[in-house]
N, C-alpha and C positions, 0 to 999 in steps of 0.2 A: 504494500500500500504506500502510496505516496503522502507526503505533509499533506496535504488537502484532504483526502481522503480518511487519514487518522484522527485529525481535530476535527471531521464532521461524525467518526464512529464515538469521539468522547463526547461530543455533542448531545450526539441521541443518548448514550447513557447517561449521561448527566441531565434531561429534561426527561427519562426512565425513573431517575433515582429521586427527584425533585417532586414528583407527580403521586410515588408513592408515598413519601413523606407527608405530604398534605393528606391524602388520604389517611395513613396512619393517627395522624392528629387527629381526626372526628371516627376514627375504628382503631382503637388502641389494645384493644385486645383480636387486632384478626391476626391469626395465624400466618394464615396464607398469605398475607401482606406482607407482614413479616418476612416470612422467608423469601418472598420476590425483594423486599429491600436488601436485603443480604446479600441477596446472588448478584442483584445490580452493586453492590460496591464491590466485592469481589472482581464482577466485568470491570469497574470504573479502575480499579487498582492496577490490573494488569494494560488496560488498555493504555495508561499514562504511563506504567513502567517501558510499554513497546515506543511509545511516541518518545523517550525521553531517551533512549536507547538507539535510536536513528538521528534525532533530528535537536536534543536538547530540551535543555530547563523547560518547562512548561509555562513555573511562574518563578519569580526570583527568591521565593521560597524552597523551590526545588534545585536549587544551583547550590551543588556539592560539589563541583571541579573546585581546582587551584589558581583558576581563575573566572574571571566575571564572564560565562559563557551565555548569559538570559539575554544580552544584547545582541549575540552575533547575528540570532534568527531577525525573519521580517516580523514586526511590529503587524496585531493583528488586523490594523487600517490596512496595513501595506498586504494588493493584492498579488498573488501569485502566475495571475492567467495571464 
């Protein structure tokens, strides 16, 4: 998958993982819920360890190199096509 292609897969899990959370809050005891929120962090976990593992820091919270790498990518204004 290319840059584009992986911050539009973190996308959909992150408006997955957002969608059930709201839900959760007025069914806080559903199960089922539950466990779709889980499995969506899990996706969300790996999906940003793949994107940061190709392409870099996601956010400059994630910038663990020895040096300042959250800059080198394009800013998310700056389009790709």
């Amino acid at each position: 998958m290319n840059r584009v292609e992986q911050l539009r897969r973190l996308q959909m899990i992150d408006f997955a993982l957002q969608e059930a959370a709201l839900f959760l809050n007025s069914h806080p005891d559903d199960e089922n819920a539950l466990q779709y929120y889980k499995k969506f962090q899990q996706f969300r976990t790996q999906a940003a360890c793949d994107y940061q593992e190709c392409f870099g820091p996601l956010t400059n919270r994630d910038n663990n190199a020895n040096t300042w790498q959250y800059i080198d990518g394009p800013w998310p204004w700056e389009s790709e096509a």
